[in-house]
C-alpha positions as CSV (number, residue, x, y, z in Angstrom):
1,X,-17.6,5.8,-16.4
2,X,-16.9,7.2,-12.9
3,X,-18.0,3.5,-11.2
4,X,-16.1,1.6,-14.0
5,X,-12.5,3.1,-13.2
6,X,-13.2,2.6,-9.6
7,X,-13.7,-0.7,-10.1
8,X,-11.0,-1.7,-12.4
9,X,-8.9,0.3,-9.6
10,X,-10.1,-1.7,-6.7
11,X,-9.6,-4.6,-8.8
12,X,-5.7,-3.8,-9.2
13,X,-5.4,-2.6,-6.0
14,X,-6.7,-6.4,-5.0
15,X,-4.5,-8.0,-7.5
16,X,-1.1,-6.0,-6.4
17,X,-2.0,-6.7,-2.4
18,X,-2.3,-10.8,-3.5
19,X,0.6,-11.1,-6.0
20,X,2.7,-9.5,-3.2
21,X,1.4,-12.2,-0.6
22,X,2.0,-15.1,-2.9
23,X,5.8,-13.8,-3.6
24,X,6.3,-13.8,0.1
25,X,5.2,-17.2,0.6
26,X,7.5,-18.1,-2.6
27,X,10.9,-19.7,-1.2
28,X,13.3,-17.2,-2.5
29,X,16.2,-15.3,-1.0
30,X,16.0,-12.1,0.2
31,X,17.2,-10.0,-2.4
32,X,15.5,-12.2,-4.9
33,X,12.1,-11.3,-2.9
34,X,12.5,-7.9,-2.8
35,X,13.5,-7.6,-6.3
36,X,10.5,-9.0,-7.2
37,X,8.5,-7.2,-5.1
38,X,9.5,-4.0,-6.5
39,X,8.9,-5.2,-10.0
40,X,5.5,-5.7,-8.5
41,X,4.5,-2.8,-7.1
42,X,5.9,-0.8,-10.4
43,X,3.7,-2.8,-12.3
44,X,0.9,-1.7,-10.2
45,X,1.5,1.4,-10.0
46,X,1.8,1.9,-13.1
47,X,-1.7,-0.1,-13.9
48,X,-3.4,2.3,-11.5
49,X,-1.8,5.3,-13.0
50,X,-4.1,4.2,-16.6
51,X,-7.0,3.6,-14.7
52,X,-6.5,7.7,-13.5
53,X,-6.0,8.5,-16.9
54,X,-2.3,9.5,-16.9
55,X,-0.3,7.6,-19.4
């Protein structure tokens, strides 16, 4: 169980870090971009919190 949810954690961890990269190579404005990129990390963070049994 233990190995499981620190895998699916590493995986979002992995997932967050390359979604972010791809919006920065997105041509977008500046705002835009960081709009997004706090939708992003949210997202993740919220993802991670499941994994840790939170929500």
């Amino acid at each position: 169980m233990a190995s499981s949810a620190l895998i699916g954690i590493l995986i979002t961890f992995l997932v967050i870090i390359l979604v972010l990269y791809l919006v920065q190579r997105l041509p977008l404005d500046g705002r835009m971009r960081q709009i997004v990129q706090v939708i992003v990390i949210i997202i993740g963070i919220i993802s991670l919190l499941k994994y840790l049994a939170v929500f």
